[in-house]
Backbone as a printed PyTorch tensor [residue, N CA C, xyz], in Angstrom:
tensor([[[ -3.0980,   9.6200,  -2.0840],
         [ -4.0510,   9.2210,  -3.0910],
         [ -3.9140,  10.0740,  -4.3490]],

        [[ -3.4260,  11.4210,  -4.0860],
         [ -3.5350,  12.4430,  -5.5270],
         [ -2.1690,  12.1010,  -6.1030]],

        [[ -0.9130,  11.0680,  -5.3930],
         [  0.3610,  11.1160,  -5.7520],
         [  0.1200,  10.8720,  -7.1810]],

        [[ -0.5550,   9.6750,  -7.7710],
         [ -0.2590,   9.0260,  -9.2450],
         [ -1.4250,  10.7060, -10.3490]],

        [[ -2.0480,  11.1310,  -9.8260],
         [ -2.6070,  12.1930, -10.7950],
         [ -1.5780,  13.4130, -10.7210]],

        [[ -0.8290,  14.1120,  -9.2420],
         [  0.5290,  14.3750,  -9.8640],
         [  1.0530,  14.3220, -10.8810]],

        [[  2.0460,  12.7890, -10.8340],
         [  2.4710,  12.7110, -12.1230],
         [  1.9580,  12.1450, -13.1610]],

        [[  0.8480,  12.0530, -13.1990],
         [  0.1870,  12.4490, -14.7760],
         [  0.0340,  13.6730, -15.4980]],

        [[ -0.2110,  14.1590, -14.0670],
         [ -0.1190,  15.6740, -14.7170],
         [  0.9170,  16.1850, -15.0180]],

        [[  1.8600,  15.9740, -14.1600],
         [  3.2280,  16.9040, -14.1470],
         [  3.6780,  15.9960, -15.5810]],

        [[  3.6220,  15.1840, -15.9180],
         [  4.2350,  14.2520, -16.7080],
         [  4.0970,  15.2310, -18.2340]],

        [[  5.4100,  15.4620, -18.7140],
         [  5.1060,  16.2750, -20.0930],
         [  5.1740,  17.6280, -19.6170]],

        [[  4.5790,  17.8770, -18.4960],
         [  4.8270,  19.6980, -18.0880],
         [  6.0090,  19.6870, -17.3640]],

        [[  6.5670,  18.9080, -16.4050],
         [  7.6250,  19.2380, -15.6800],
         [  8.8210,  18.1670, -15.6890]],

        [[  9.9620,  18.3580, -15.5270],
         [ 10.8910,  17.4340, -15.9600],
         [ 10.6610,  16.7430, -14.8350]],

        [[ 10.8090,  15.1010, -14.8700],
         [ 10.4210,  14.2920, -13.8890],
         [ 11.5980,  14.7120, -12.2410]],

        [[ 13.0820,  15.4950, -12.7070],
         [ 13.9150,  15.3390, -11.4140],
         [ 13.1330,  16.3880, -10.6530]],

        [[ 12.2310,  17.8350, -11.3730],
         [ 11.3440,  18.7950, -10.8070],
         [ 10.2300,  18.3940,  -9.8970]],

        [[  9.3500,  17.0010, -10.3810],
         [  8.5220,  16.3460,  -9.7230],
         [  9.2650,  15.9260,  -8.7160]],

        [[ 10.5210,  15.0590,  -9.0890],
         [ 10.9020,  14.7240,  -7.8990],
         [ 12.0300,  14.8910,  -6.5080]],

        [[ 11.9280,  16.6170,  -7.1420],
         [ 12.3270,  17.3360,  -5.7920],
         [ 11.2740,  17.8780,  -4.9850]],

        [[ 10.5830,  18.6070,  -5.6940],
         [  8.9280,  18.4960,  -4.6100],
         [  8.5530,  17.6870,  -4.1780]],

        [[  8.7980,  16.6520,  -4.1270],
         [  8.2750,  15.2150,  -3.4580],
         [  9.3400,  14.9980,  -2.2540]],

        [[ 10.5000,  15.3330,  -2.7220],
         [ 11.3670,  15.1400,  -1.7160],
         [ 11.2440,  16.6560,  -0.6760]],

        [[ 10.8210,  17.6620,  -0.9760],
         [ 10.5190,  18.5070,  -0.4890],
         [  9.6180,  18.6670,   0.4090]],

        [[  8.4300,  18.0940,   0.1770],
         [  7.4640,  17.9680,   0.2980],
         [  7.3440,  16.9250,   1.9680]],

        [[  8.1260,  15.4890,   1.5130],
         [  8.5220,  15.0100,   2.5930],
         [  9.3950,  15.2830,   3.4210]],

        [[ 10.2990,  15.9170,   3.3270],
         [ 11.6300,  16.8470,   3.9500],
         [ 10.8110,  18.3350,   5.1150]],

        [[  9.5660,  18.4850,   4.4250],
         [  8.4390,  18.8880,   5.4000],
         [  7.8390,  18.4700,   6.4450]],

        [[  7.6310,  17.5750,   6.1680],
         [  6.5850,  16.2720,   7.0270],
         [  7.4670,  15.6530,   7.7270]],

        [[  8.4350,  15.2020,   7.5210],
         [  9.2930,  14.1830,   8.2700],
         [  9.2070,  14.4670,   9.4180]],

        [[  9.5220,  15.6950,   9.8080],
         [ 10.2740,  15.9470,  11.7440],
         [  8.7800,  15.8690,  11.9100]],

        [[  7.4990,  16.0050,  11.4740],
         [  6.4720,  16.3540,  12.1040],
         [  6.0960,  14.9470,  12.2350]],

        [[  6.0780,  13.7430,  12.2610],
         [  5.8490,  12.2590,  12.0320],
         [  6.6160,  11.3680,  12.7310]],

        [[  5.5910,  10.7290,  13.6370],
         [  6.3570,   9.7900,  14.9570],
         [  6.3740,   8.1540,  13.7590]],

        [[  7.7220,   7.8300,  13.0740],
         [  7.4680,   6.8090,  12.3880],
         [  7.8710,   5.4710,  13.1630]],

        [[  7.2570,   4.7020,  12.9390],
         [  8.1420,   3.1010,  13.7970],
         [  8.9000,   2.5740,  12.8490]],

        [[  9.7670,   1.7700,  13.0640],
         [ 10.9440,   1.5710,  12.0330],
         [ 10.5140,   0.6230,  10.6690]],

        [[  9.5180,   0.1090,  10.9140],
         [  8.8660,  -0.2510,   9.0600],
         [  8.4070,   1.5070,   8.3550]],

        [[  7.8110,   2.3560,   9.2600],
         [  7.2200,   3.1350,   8.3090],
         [  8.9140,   4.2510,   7.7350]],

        [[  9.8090,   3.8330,   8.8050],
         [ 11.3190,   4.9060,   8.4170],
         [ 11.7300,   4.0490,   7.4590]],

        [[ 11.8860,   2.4610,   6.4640],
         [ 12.3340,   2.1550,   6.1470],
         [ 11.3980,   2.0010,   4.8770]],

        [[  9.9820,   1.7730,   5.1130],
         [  9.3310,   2.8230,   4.1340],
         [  9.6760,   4.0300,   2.8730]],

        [[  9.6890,   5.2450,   4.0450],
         [ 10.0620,   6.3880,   4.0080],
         [ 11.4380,   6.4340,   3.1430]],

        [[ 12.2310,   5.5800,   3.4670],
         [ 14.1010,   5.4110,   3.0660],
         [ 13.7350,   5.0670,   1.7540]],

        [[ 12.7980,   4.4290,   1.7150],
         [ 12.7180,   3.3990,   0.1710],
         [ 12.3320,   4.9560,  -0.9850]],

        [[ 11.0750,   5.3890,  -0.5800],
         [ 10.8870,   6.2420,  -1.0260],
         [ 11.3370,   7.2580,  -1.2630]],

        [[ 12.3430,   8.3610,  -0.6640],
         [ 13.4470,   8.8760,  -0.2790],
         [ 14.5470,   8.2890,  -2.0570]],

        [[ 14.6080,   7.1640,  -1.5290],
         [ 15.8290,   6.6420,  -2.6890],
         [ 14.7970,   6.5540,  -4.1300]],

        [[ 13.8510,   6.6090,  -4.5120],
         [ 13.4190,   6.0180,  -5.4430],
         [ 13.2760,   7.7800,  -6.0500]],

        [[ 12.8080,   9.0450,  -5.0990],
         [ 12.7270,  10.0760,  -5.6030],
         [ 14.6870,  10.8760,  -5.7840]],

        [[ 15.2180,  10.4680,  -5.6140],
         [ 16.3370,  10.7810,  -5.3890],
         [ 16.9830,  10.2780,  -6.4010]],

        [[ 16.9040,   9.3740,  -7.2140],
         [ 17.4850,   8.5000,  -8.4830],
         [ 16.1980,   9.3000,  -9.7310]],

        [[ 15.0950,   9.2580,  -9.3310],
         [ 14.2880,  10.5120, -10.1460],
         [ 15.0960,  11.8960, -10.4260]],

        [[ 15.4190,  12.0850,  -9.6270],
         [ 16.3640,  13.3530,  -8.9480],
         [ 17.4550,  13.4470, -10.2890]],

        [[ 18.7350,  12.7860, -10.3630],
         [ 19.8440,  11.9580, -10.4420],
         [ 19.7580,  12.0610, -12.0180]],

        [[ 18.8570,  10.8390, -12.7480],
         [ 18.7120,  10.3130, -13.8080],
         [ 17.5660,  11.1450, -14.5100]],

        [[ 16.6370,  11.7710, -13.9820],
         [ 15.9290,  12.6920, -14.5630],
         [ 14.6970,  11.6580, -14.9710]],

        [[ 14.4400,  10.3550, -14.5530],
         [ 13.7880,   9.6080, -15.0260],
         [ 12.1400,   9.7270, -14.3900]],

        [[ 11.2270,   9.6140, -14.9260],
         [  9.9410,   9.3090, -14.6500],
         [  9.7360,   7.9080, -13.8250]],

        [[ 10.4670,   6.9230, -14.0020],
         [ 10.2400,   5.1390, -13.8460],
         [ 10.4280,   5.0500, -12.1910]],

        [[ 11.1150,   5.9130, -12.0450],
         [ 11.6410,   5.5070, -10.0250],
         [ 10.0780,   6.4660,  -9.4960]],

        [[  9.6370,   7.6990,  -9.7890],
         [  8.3360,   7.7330,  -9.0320],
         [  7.2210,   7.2900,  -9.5890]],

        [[  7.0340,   6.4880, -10.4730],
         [  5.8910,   5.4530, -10.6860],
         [  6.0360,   3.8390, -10.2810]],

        [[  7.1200,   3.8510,  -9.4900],
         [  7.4530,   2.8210,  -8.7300],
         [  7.0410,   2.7880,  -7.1680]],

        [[  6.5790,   4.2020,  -7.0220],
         [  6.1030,   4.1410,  -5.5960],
         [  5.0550,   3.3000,  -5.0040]],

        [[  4.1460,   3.3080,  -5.6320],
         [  2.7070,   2.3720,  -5.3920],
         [  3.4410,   1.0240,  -5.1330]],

        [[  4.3030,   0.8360,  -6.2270],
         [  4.5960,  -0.9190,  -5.9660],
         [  5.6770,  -0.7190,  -4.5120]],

        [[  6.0370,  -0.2680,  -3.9020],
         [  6.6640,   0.2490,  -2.7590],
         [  6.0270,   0.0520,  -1.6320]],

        [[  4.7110,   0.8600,  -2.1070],
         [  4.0860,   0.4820,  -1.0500],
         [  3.3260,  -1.1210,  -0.7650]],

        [[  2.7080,  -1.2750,  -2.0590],
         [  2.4490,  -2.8860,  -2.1660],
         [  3.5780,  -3.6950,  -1.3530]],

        [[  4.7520,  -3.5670,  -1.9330],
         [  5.9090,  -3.9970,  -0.9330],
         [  6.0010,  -4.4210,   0.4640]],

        [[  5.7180,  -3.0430,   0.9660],
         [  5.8330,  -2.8020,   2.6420],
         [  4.7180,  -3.6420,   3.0920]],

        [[  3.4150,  -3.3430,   2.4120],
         [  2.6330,  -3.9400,   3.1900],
         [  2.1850,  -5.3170,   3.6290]],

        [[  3.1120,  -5.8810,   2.1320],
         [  3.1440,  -7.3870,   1.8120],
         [  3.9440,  -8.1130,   3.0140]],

        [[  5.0580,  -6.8720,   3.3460],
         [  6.2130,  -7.8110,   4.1660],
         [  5.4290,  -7.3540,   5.7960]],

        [[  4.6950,  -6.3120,   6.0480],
         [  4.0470,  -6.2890,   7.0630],
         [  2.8610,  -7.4220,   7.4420]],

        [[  2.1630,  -7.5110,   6.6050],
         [  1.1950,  -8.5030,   6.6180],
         [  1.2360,  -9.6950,   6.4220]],

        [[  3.0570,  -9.7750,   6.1310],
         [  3.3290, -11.4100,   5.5790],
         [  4.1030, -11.4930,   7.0200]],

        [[  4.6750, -10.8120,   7.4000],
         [  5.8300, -11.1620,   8.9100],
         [  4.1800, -11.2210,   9.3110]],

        [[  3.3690, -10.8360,  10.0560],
         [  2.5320, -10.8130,  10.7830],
         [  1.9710, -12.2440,  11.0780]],

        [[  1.9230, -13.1410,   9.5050],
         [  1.5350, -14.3280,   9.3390],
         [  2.4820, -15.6580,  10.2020]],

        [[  3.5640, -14.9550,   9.8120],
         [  5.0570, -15.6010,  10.0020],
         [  5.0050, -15.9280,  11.7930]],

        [[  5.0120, -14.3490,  12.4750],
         [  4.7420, -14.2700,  13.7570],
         [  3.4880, -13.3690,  14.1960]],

        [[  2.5450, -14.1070,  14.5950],
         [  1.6810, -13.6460,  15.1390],
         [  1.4920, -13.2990,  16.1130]],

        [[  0.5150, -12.3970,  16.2800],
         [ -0.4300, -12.6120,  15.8270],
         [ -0.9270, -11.9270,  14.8400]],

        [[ -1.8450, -12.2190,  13.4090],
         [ -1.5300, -11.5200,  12.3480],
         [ -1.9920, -10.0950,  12.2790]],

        [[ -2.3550,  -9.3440,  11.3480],
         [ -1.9460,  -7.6930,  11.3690],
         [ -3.9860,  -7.6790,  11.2610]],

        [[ -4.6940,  -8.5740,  11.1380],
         [ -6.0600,  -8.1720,  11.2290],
         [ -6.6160,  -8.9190,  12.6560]],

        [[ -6.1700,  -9.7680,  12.9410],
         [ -6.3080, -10.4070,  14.5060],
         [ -5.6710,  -9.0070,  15.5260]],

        [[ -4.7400,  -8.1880,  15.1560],
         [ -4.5640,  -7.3250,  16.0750],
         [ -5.0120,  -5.6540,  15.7080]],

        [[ -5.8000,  -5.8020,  14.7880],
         [ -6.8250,  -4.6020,  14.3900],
         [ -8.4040,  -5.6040,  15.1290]],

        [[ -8.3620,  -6.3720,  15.1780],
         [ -9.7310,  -6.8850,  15.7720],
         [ -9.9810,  -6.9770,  17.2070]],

        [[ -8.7920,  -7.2340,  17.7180],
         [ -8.6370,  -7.1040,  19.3430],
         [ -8.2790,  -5.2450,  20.0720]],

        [[ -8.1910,  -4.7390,  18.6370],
         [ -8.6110,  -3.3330,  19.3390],
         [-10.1340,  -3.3480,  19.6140]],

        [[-10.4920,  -3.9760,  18.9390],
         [-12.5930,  -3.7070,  19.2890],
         [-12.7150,  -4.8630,  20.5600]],

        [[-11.7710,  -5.8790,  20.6740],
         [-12.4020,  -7.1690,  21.0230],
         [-11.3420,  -7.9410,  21.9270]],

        [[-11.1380,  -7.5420,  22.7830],
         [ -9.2120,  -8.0960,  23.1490],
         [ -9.9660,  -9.0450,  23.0980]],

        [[-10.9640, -10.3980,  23.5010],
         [-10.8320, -11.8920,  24.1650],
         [-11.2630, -12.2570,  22.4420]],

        [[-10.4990, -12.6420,  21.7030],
         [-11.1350, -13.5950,  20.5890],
         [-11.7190, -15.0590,  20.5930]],

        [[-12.6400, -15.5120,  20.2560],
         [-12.9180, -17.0080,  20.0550],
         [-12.0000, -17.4060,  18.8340]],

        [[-11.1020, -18.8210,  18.9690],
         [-10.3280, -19.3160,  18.6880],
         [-10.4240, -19.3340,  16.9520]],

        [[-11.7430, -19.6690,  16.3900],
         [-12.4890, -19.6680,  15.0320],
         [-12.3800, -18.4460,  14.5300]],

        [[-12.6080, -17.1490,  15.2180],
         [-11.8670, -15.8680,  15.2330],
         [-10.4660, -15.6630,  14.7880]],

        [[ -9.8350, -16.0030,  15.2860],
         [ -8.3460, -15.9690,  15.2090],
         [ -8.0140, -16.8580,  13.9520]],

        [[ -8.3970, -17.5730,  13.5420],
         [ -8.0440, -18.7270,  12.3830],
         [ -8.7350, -17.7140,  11.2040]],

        [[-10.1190, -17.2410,  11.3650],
         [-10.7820, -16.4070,  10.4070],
         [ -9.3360, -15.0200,  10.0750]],

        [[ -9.0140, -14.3760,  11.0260],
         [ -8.1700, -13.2490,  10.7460],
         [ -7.0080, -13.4770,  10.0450]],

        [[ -6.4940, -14.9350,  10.7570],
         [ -5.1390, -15.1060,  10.0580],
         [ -5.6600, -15.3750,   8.2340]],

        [[ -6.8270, -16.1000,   7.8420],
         [ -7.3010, -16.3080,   6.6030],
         [ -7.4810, -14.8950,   5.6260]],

        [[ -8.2300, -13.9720,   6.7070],
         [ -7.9750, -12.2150,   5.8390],
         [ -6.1850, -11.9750,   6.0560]],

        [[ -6.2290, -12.0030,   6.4230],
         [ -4.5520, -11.6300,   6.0740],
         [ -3.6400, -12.3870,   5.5830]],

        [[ -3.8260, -13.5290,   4.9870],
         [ -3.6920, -13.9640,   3.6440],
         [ -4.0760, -13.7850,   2.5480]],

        [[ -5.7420, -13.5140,   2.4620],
         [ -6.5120, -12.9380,   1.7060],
         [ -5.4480, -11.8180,   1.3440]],

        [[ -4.9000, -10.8610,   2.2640],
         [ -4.8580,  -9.0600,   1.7080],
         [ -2.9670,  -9.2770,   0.9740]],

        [[ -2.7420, -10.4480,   1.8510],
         [ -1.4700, -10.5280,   1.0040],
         [ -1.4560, -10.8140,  -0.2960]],

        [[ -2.3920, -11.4860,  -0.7010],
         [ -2.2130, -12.3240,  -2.0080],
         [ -2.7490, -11.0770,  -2.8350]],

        [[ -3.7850,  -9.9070,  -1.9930],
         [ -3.9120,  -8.6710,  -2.9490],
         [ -2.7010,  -7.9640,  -2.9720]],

        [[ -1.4700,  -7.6560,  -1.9490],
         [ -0.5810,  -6.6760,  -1.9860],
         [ -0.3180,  -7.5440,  -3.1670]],

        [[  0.4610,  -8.7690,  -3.4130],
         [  1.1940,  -9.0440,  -4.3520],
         [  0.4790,  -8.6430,  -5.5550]],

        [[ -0.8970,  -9.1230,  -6.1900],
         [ -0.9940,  -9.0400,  -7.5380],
         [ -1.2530,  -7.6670,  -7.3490]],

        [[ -1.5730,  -6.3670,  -7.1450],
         [ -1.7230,  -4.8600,  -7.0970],
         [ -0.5850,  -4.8080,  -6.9990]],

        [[  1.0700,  -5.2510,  -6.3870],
         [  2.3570,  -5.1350,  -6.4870],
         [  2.5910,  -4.9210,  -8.1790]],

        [[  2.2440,  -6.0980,  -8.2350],
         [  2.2690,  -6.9000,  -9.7470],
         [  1.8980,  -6.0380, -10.6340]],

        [[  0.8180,  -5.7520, -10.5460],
         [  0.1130,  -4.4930, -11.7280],
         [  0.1190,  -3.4840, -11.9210]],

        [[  0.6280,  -2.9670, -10.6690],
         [  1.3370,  -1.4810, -10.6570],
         [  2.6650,  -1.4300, -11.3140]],

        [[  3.6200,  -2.5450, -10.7040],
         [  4.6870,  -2.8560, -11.5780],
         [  4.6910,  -2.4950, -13.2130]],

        [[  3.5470,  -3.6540, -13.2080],
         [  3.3280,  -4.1340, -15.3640],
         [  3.4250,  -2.5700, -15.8070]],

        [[  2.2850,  -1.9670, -14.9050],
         [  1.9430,  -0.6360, -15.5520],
         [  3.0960,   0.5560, -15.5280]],

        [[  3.9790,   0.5860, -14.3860],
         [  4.7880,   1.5360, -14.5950],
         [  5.6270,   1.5920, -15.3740]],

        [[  6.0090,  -0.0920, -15.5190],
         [  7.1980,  -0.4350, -16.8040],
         [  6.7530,  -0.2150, -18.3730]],

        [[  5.3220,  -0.8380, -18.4900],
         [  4.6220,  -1.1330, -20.1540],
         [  3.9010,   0.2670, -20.6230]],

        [[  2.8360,   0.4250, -19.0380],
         [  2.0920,   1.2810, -19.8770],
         [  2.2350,   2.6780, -20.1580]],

        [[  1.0710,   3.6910, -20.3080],
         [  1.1710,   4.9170, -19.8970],
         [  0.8250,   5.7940, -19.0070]],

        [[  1.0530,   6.8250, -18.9010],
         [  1.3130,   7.3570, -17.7390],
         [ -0.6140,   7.1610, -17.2210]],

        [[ -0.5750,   8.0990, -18.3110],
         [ -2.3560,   7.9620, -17.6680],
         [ -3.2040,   6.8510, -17.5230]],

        [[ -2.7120,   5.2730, -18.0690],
         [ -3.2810,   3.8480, -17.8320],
         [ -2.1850,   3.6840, -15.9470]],

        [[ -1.2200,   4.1970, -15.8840],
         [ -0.8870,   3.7430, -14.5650],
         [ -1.2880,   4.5930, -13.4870]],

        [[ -1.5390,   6.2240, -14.0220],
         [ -2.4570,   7.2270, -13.2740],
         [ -3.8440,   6.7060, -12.6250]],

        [[ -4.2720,   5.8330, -13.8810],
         [ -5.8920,   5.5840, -13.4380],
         [ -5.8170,   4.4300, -12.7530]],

        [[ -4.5310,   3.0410, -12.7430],
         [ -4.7240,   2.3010, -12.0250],
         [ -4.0410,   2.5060, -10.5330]],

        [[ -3.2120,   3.4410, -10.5040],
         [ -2.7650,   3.6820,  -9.1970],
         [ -3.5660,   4.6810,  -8.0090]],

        [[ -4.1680,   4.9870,  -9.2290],
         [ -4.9450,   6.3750,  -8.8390],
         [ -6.0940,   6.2340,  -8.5740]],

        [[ -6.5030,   5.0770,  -8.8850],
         [ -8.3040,   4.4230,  -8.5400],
         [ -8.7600,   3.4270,  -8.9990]],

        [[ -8.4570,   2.7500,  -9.7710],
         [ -8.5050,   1.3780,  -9.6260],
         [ -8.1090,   0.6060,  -8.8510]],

        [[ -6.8870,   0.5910,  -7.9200],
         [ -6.0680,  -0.3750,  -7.0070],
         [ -6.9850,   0.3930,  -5.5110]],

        [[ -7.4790,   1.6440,  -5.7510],
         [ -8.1350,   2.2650,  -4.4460],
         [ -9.9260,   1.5700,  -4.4110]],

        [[-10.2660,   1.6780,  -5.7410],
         [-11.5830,   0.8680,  -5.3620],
         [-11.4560,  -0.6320,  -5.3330]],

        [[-10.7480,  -1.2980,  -5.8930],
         [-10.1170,  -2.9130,  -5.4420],
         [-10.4160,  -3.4690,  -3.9000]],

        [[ -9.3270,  -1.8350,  -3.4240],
         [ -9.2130,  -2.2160,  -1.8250],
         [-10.4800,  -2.0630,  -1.3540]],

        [[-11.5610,  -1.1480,  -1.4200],
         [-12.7130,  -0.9060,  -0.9730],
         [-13.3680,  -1.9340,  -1.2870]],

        [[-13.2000,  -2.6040,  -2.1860],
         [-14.0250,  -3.8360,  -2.7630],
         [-13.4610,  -4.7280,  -1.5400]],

        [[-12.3800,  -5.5870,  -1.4710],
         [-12.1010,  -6.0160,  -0.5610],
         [-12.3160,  -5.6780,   0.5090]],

        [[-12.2450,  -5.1040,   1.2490],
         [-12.4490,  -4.3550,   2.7130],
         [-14.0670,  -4.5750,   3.3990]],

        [[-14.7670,  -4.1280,   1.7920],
         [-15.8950,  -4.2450,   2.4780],
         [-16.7350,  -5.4160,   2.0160]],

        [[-16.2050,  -6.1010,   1.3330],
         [-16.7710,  -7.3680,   1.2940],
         [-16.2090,  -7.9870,   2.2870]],

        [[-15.2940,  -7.9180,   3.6540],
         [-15.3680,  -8.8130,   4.6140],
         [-16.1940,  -8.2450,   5.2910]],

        [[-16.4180,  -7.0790,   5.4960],
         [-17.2800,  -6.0450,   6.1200],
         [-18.7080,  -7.1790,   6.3100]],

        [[-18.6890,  -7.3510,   4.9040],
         [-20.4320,  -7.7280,   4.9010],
         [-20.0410,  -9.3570,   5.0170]],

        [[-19.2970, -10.2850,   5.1180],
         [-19.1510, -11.8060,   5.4720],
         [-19.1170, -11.8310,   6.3600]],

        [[-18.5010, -11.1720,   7.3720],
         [-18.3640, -11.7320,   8.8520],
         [-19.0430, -11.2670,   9.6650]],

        [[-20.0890, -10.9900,   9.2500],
         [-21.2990, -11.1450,   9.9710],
         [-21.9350, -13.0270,  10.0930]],

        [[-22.0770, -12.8330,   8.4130],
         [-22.6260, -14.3180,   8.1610],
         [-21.5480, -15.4560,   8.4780]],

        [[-19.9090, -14.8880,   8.6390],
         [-18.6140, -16.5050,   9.3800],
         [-19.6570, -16.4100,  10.6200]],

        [[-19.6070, -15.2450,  11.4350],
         [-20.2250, -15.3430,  13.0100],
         [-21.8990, -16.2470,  12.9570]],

        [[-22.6030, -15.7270,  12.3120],
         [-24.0290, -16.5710,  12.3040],
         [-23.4330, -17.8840,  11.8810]],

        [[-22.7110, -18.4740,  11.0890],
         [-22.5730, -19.8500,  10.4240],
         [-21.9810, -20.5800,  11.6200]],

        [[-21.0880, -19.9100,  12.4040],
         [-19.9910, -20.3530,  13.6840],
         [-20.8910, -19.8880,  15.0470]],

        [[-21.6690, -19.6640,  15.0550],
         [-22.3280, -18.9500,  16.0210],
         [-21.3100, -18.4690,  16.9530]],

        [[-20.7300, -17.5060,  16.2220],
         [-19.9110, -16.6450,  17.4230],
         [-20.4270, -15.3130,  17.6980]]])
């Protein structure tokens, strides 16, 4: 969450390949300590290459590309999920609930369309912003705007599916 105020900050104080050897450092820390499954290592790879061409080219543009990275991953996680199910909130719901009612299952696959169609446009706008804007308009949208979005979302199903269940009497 502090990654995009990082480089706002560092941005102008430190040459961007400096940011982005501490980052690679930083993860070069963490790694052995982290049981990853092979989306979060290919993740990790993406990121890895994007600080590493930071590295390289000395450029700022490859670590303000991270956010949309992650938008990425999660799009293709939550979009395979759709693809083959069962989807990625039907199997966060059957941790509380293994037996779903069928109206259940149609509701989950609908949020996880819902969250795709957010990875893409937060893909999208993180994008616009890393390419157009400035550091501190993509600081504040990576940095808390795209974080209260998600809270907005999240918990507005929070508070509907109460009322899908009363409307469906489930």
């Amino acid at each position: 969450m502090l990654y995009p105020l990082v480089i706002w900050v560092g941005h102008g104080q430190v040459e961007p390949r400096w940011l982005a050897a501490l980052l690679l450092l930083a993860a070069a820390t963490r790694l052995p300590l982290l049981k990853l499954n092979k989306v979060a290592r290919w993740s990790m790879a993406g990121a890895i290459v994007l600080a590493a061409i930071a590295v390289w080219a000395n450029m700022l543009l490859p670590l303000k590309l991270y956010p949309v990275l992650v938008s990425c991953v999660m799009l293709a996680l939550f979009g395979y999920s759709l693809r083959f199910p069962p989807t990625m909130i039907e199997r966060l719901a059957r941790l509380r609930q293994p037996n779903l009612h069928p109206l259940v299952v149609m509701y989950t696959r609908r949020v996880t369309q819902i969250w795709c169609v957010f990875f893409v446009i937060n893909g999208s706008i993180g994008l616009g912003t890393a390419l157009w804007a400035s550091e501190a308009v993509w600081s504040l949208y990576t940095g808390v705007i795209s974080y209260v979005l998600m809270g907005i979302l999240f918990g507005g199903e929070l508070l509907y599916r109460p009322r899908f269940k009363r409307l469906n009497n489930i």
